[in-house]
Structure formats: structure tokens, C-alpha cells
GUDREN-46659 format. One record per residue (C-alpha): z, y, x. Coordinates in nm, 3 decimals. Layout:
N
      up   north    east
       Z       Y       X
...
END
This chain:
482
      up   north    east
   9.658   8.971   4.195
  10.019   8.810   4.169
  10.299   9.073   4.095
  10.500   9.223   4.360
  10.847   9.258   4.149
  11.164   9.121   4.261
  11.255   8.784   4.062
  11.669   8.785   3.973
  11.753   8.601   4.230
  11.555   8.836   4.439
  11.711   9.102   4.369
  12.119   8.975   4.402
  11.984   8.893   4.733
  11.837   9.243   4.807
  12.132   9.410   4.652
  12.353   9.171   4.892
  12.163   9.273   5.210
  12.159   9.637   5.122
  12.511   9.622   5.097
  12.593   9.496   5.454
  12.313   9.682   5.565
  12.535   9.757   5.948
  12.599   9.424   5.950
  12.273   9.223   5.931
  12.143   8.957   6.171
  11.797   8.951   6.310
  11.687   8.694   6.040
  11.857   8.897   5.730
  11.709   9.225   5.883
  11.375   9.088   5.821
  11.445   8.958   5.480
  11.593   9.274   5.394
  11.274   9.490   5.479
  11.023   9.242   5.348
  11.230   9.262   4.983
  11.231   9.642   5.042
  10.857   9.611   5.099
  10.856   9.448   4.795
  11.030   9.754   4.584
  10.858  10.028   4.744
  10.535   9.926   4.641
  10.596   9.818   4.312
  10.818  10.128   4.235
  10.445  10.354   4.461
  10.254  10.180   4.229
  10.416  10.271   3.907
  10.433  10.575   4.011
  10.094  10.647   3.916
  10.099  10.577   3.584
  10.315  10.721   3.268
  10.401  10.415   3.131
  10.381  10.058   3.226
  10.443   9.726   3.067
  10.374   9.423   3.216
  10.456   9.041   3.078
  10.443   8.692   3.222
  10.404   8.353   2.993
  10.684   8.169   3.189
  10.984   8.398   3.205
  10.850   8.731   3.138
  11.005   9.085   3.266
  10.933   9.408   3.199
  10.952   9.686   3.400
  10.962  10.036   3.247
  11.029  10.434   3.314
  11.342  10.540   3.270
  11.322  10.902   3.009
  11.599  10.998   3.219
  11.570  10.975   3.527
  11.193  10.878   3.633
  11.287  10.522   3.819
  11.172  10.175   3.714
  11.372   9.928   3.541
  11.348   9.612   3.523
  11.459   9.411   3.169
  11.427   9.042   3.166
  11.410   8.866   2.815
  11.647   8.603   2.645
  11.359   8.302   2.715
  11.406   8.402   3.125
  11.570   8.131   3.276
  11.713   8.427   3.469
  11.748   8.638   3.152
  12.194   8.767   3.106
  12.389   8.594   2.840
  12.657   8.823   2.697
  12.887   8.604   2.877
  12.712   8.676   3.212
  12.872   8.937   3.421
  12.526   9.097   3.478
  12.493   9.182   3.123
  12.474   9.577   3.232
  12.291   9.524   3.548
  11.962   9.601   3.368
  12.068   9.944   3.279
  12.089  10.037   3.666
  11.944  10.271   3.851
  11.670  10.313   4.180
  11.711  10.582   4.432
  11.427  10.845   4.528
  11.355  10.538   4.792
  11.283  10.302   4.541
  11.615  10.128   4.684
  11.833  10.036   4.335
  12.212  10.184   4.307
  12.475   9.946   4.428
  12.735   9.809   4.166
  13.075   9.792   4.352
  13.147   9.570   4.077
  12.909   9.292   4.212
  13.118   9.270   4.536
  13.357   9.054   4.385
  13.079   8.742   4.388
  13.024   8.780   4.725
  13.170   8.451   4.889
  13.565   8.477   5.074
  13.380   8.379   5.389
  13.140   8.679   5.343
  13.418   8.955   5.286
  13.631   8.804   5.614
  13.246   8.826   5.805
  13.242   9.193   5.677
  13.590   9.301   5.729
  13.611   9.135   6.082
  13.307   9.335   6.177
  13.363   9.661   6.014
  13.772   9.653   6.234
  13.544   9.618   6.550
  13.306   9.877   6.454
  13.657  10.115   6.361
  13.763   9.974   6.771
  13.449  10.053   6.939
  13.437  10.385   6.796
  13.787  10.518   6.883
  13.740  10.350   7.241
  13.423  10.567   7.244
  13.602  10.859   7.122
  13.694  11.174   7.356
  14.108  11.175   7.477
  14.265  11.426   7.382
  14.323  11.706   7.629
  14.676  11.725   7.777
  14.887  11.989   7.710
  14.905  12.247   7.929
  15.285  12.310   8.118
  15.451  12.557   7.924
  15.498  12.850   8.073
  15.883  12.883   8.116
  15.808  12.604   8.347
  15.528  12.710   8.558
  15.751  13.026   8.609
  15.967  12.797   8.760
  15.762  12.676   9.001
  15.663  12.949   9.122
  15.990  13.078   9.147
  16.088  12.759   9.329
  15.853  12.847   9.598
  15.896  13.203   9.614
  16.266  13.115   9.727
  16.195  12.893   9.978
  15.886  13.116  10.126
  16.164  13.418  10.198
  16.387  13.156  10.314
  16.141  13.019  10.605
  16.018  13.415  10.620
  16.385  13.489  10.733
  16.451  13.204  10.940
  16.156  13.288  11.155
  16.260  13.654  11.131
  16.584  13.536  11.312
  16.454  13.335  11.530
  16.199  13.550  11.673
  16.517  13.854  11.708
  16.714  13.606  11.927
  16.339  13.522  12.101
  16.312  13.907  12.208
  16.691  13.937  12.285
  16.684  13.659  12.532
  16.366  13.738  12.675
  16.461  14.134  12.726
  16.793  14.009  12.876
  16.658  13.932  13.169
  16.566  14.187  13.431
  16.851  14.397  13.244
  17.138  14.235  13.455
  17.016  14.240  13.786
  17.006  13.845  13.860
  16.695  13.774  13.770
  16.366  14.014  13.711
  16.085  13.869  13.450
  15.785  13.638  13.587
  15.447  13.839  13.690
  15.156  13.652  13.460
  14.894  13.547  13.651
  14.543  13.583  13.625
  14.389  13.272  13.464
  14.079  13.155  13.269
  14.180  12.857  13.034
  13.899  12.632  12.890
  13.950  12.458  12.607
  14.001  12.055  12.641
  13.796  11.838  12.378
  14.126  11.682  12.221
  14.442  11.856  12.192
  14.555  12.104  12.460
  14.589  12.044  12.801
  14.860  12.235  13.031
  14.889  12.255  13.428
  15.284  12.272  13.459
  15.335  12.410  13.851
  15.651  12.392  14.043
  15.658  12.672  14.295
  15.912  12.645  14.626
  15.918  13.056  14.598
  16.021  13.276  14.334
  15.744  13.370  14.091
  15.912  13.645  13.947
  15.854  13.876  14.228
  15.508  13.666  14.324
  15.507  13.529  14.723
  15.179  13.482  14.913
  15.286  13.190  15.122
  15.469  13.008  14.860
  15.357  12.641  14.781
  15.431  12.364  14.521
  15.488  11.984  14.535
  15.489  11.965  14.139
  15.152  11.968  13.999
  15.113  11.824  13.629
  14.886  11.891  13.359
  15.037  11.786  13.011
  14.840  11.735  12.686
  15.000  11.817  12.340
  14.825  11.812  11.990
  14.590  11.547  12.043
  14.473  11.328  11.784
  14.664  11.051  11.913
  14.974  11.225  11.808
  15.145  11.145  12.134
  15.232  11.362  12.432
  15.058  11.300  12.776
  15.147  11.379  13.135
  14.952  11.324  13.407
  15.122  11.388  13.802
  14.851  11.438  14.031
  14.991  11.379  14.383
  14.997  11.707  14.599
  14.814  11.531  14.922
  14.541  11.357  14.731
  14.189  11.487  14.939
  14.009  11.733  14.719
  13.695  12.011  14.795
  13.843  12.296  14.761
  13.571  12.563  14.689
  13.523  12.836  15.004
  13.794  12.618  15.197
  13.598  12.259  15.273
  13.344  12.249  15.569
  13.101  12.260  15.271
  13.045  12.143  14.875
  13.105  11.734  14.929
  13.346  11.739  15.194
  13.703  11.619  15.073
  13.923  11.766  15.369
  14.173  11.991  15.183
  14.490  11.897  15.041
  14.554  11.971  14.636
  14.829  12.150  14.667
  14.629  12.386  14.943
  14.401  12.560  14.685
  14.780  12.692  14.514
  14.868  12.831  14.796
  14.510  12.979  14.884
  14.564  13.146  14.542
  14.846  13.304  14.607
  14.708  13.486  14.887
  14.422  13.606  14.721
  14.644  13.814  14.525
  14.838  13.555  14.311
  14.615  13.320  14.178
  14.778  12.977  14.240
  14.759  12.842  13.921
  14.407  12.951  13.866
  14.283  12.827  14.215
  14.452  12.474  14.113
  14.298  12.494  13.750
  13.954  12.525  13.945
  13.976  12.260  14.182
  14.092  11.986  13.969
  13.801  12.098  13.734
  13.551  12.055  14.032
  13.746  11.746  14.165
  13.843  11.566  13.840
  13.631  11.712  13.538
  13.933  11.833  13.346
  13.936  12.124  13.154
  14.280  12.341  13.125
  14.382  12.588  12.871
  14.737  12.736  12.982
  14.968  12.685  13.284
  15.367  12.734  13.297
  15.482  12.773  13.677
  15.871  12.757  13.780
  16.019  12.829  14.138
  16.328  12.599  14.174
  16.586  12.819  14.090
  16.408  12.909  13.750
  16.380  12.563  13.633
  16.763  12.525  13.706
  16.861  12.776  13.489
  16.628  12.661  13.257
  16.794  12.326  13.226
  17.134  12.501  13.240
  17.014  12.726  12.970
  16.876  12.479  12.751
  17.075  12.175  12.806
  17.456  12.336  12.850
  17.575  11.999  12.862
  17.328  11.900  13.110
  17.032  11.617  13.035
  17.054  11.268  13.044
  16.867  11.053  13.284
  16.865  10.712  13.466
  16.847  10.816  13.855
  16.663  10.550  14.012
  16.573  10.543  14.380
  16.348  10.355  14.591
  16.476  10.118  14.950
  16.584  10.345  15.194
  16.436  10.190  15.537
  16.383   9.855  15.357
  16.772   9.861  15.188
  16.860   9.856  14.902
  17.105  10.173  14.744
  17.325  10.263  14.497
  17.350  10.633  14.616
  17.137  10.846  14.812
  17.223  11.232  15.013
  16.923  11.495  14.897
  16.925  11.836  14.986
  17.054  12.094  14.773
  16.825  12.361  14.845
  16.963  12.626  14.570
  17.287  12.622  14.841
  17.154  12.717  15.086
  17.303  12.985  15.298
  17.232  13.144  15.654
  16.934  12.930  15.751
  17.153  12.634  15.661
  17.070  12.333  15.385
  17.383  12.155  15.281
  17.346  11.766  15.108
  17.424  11.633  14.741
  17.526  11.236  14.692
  17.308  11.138  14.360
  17.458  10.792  14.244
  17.232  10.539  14.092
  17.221  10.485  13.715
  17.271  10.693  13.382
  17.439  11.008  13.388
  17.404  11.394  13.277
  17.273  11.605  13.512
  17.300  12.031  13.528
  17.021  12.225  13.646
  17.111  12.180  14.053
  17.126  11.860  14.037
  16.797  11.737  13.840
  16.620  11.971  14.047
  16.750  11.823  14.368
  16.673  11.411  14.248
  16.326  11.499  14.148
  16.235  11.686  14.455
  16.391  11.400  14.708
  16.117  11.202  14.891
  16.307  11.002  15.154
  16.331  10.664  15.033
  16.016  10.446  15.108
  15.817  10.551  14.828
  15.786  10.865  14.987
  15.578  11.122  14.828
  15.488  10.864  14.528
  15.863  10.808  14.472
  15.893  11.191  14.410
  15.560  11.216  14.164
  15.732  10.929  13.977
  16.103  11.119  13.954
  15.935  11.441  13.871
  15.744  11.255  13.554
  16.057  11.129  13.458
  16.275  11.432  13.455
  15.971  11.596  13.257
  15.968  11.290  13.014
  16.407  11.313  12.980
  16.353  11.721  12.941
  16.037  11.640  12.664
  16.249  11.359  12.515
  16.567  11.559  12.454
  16.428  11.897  12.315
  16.234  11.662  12.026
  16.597  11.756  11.818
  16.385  12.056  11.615
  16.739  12.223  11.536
  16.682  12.348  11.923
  16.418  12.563  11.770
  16.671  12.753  11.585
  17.014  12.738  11.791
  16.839  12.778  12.126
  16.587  13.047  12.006
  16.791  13.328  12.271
  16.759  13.075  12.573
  16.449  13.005  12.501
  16.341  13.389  12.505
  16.551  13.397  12.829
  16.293  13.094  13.005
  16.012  13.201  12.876
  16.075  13.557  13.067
  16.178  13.350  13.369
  15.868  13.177  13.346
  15.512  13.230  13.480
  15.281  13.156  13.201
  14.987  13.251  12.963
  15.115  13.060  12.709
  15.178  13.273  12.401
  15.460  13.259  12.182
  15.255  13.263  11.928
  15.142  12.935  12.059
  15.510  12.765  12.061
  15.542  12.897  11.734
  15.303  12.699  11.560
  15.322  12.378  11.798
  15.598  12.299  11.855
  15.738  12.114  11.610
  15.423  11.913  11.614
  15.503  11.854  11.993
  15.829  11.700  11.919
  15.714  11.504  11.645
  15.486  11.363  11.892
  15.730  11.319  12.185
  15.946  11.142  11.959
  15.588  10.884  11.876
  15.619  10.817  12.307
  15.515  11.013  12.639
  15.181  10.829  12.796
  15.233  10.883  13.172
  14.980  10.851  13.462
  15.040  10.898  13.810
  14.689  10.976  13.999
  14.628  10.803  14.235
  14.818  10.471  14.109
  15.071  10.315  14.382
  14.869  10.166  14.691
  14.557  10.291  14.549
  14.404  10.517  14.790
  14.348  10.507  15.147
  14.535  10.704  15.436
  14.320  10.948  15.571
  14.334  11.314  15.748
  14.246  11.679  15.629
  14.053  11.916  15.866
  14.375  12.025  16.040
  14.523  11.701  16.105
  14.744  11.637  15.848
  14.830  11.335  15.669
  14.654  11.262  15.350
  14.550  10.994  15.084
  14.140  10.938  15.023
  14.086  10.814  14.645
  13.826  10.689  14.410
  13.750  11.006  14.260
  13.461  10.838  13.964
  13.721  10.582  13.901
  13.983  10.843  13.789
  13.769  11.017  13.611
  13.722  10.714  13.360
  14.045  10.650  13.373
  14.139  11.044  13.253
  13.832  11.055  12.987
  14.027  10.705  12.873
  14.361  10.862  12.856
  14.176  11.185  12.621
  14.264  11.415  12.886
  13.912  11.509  12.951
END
């Protein structure tokens, strides 16, 4: 049975590999174990035995016990032609040492005949090892602020919460005092709320805006309005929207029309039936246009004529910019136009205002008067149109949000003029938002469209215009008022 021990040049090459053990290829790997192999059962075998001596004819070695430490040895003899000269720099290698594993001791002294290309192999590969393992390695945490500054911070906001805390403080003092101003000085007594149950729209909020030819702060059972509007704030669009629904358009008006698909009443009728029936205009209009049109309403805001003039006045001292623009008048062109100036009217009689053509500022009076006028050829259309546009110059100019603060008195004072369910709560937190949005563009409709309906008659004779009523629908639910 041939011997299993490692020959000399066996065993540089074993003590080579064992070195570089983390850096082995496949091939070396499997030289490495099958020397190993080798070892182990040579050094197993030996094991068994006190003492043994073995020799070969043609360069013999013996392998022995060591008293010391219990491992084999192995001693080659001067005849090996492996055997150590005393010049050879393995003249002490025979006096070293096996592990418990059988593996031998590593010199550090035989690293110095490995080859240069060897070392560079090593070192190259031991620097990537070092890399990989501090990429691999967790970050350190960061360090936590220090807590003078946190403090800071906190202070920081502290301030500016008391700040905003006082600012709306002040505002909502000069909010009360304008609102409890009026009924105090005789002129003017506050708006009676009406009843009205609001639905909420599917995007944003949607509000019917009235304008009443009576004085709602008193309430009026024959009063009647030739405003009707329903604008939508807060909608994911981030844009404000205004619809103007004409006040003659043919609509069934529940418990007024011959019966449930008869369109024979005219939209402004169900305000004033409302109004009768113990002032509920706005919530008799909020019905029918949900029955007519499929819109849903949350809040209304109604104004008699003189109201919104002091509004404007109250709001806009210097009066508001606008571009007065006026239909032919009996197929000729104008540059001015006479409208009546109802708010001057004394003893039964109506006296006229001359409105110019083109931009100018306009007080209360007068804004009121050039969006109610209706004699040029555009008739009743030409008014729906003005009325959107002194809506969009009103929207338009309050976008400034310093009015929040300055104007926070007047705006008390209008809001007790002012027939509405809208709480103030409501303004509160909307309307900068609203600005911001007017300030992105006002989306207009006018419904019906110019020309687009057909001239018809309600059940008492009157005048009125027949639309599409499907077709506007779309054209709402594609507008996201519905």
C-alpha cells in the first residue's frame, strides 16, 4: 500500500495554499483539500500507534511523534534529493509543528519565496475584500439636533402660531363690529336667513347667488329676481366657476306646472312662489334647478339692489373696475347708453343714468344699474352676460388677500346686509383658497348659450325660451358643477 505522506515539494505547495486559503481558485481549492486529505490521514493513522518509523530505499523520510507536543514530524535525510543543506533556508522547517487538525503551523518566514506576482495577486485581493466589507458595513447613525436648537424651533413656531392666533382674533372683532353696526343706526336692519336645505355637490361647493328687486332684510312676498347664479369654489380644478341661468328659461316647477313633465313656468317664478310660502325663494329655486338641471346646492347669498350697492361701496371705496360693453341698440351701434337708476327713485318716478362705453370705475349705483339694463338687442341675454361680468370684476378684485384683513369691518357690515346660510366659519377657512383660485381664471357659462333655445310661451302667456334640458345637463356634469 503506497504511503500517503506529503513529498517536499508537496508540502511548500500545501503550506502555500493554506496560506491564501480566502484567496483560492476553484482548481487550487481542490488541490488544497486533496493535500489536506493527504495529512489527515496520515497524521489519523499515526495516531494509533506510539511510535512510528517508516523508511523508503530512494529518498527516505521519517515521520515521528513529537515528546512534546503529540504531532507528527516529518525529517528527511541528507541522501533525499529533497533533504535541507545548511545553506537551504528550510534548514528549521523540520522542527515545525501540526495543529490539532493535522494542518502544519505556518512559517511567516516562508512568505518571502512566494513569487512578486503572487504577493501583488494577494494584496490586490485582500484591498477588495477590506472595500467590500466597509461598503457592507452599517452608516453610522446621524447625530441627533442638539437641543438648544430644537428649542429653537419650536420657539420659532410658537411665535408665529400667537401671531396668526391674534391676527384672526382681530379680524374676527372688526367681523362682529361691522356686522352689529347695522340695524344699530337706523338705515339698514340685518337680513332674515331663510329656510334652506343645502346638499352637498360632488366637487367643490356650489352656491346659488340671488339678486332680489325687494329688500330682504325685512323679507317681501311679492318680490322677484332677474339674477340667478350658482357659483362653485374649492373644486379640484382650483378655479372658480359661475354659471347664469337665464330667469325665463321653461322649467317644471313642482305644485305650479299642469303636472310633473310639463315645462310651462318661468325660473325665476318658483323664487317668487317661495317667497309667498313664507320666504322660501332661495330654497324653492335650489329645488327646481335640482329637478330641472340635476345640480346639487349647498349655500345661497341673496342681495336686494340697494344691498349689493352698499356692498360695492363698502368694499370697493374707490369703486371697481370694469369694461362696460353694450350690445346695438335697434341695430346701431353705441358708445353710451341711458339705464334706469332705480336706487333714485322718488314719488313713483324712475330717473335715467348715461353709462359710457369702455373702462372705468364704477360705485355701487352705478354697477348695479349697467348690469341690470336689458334694452339693447341682446335683451335679456345681454343682461345675464353683464351680470357674469360684474360678478367676475367683483371676484377678480377681492383676490388681493390683504382685503381679508383691512376690510374685515365691511365685510361684517355685508354679511349682516346679506341673506345667507353661509357661515363665517365657512369664509374663514375658504377664502383665501377662493382667491387663489380666482386669481388661476373664472370659467363662465351662460345657460342656455346665445340663440340656443327656442321662443316659446308659459301657461299664462308670457314670453319664454324652450331649451335642451339633457344637453345642459352634460354640459354642467362637464363643467364639475354637478
Amino acid at each position: 500500500m503506497a504511503n500517503q505522506n506529503l513529498t517536499h515539494h508537496e508540502e511548500l505547495r500545501y503550506n502555500y495554499l493554506m496560506r491564501n486559503l480566502n484567496y483560492l481558485s476553484p482548481k487550487e481549492e481542490a488541490e488544497y483539500e486533496y493535500l489536506r486529505s493527504k495529512v489527515e490521514a496520515f497524521n489519523q493513522y499515526h495516531r494509533n500507534r506510539n511510535q512510528f518509523d517508516y523508511s523508503h530505499s530512494n529518498g527516505s523520510a521519517n515521520y515521528y511523534e513529537s515528546e512534546n507536543s503529540g504531532d507528527w514530524t516529518q525529517e528527511y535525510y541528507a541522501n533525499d534529493d529533497y533533504a535541507y543543506t545548511d545553506e537551504s533556508p528550510y534548514t528549521d522547517y523540520e522542527q515545525r509543528q501540526y495543529t490539532a487538525q493535522g494542518l502544519p503551523v505556518y512559517d511567516d518566514e516562508h512568505s518571502a519565496h512566494r513569487s512578486r506576482k503572487a504577493r501583488q495577486v494577494a494584496q490586490a485581493r485582500s484591498q477588495k475584500a477590506e472595500a467590500v466589507a466597509a461598503s457592507k458595513s452599517p452608516k453610522s447613525p446621524r447625530p441627533k439636533k442638539s437641543g438648544r436648537r430644537r428649542f429653537r424651533i419650536k420657539r420659532i413656531l410658537l411665535t408665529l402660531a400667537v401671531i396668526l392666533l391674534a391676527i384672526l382674533a382681530a379680524m374676527g372683532y372688526k367681523f362682529y363690529k361691522g356686522f352689529s353696526s347695522v340695524g344699530g343706526n337706523g338705515k339698514y336692519s340685518a337680513a332674515v336667513v331663510e329656510k334652506f336645505n343645502g346638499q352637498d355637490t360632488a366637487d367643490g361647493t356650489n352656491i346659488l347667488i340671488l339678486g332680489s328687486d325687494k329688500r330682504v332684510t325685512q323679507g317681501s312676498t311679492d318680490a322677484r329676481t332677474d339674477s340667478i347664479m350658482v357659483l362653485n369654489v374649492g373644486n379640484s380644478d382650483n378655479k372658480v366657476k359661475l354659471v347664469s341661468f337665464m330667469r325665463d328659461t321653461l322649467v317644471n316647477i313642482e305644485g305650479a306646472s299642469t303636472d310633473a313633465y310639463s315645462y310651462d313656468q318661468k325660473l325665476n317664478t318658483a323664487f317668487n312662489l317661495g317667497e309667498q310660502d313664507g320666504n322660501q325663494g332661495a330654497e324653492y329655486m335650489r329645488k327646481t334647478l335640482k329637478d330641472n338641471f340635476d345640480i346639487d346646492i349647498k349655500y345661497y347669498v341673496m342681495l336686494d339692489f340697494e344691498t349689493f350697492a352698499e356692498a360695492i361701496d363698502t368694499l370697493f371705496p374707490k369703486g371697481v373696475e370694469i369694461n362696460a360693453q353694450f350690445a346695438t341698440v335697434e341695430g346701431q351701434d353705441v358708445s353710451e347708453v341711458e339705464v334706469p337708476d332705480d336706487l333714485n327713485s322718488k314719488d313713483g318716478v324712475t330717473p335715467n343714468q348715461t353709462i359710457s362705453e369702455g373702462k372705468q370705475r364704477m360705485d355701487g349705483r352705478t354697477l348695479l344699474n349697467y348690469a341690470r339694463f336689458r334694452k339693447d338687442d341682446e335683451g335679456d341675454f345681454g343682461r345675464t352676460k353683464r351680470q357674469q361680468q360684474v360678478m367676475s370684476a367683483v371676484l377678480n378684485q377681492t383676490k388681493n388677500v390683504s382685503k381679508l384683513f383691512t376690510g374685515s369691518e365691511a365685510i361684517g357690515k355685508v354679511f349682516a346686509l346679506t341673506s345667507t346660510n353661509v357661515p363665517y366659519s365657512f369664509l374663514a377657512t375658504n377664502a383665501v383658497s377662493v382667491m387663489s383660485d380666482a386669481s388661476n381664471g373664472i370659467e363662465q357659462m351662460t345657460l342656455p348659450e346665445y340663440g340656443d333655445w327656442v321662443d316659446d310661451y308659459d301657461m299664462y302667456g308670457g314670453q319664454a325660451l324652450l331649451i335642451d334640458f339633457d344637453n345642459y345637463k352634460k354640459e354642467l356634469k362637464k363643467m364639475g358643477m354637478r
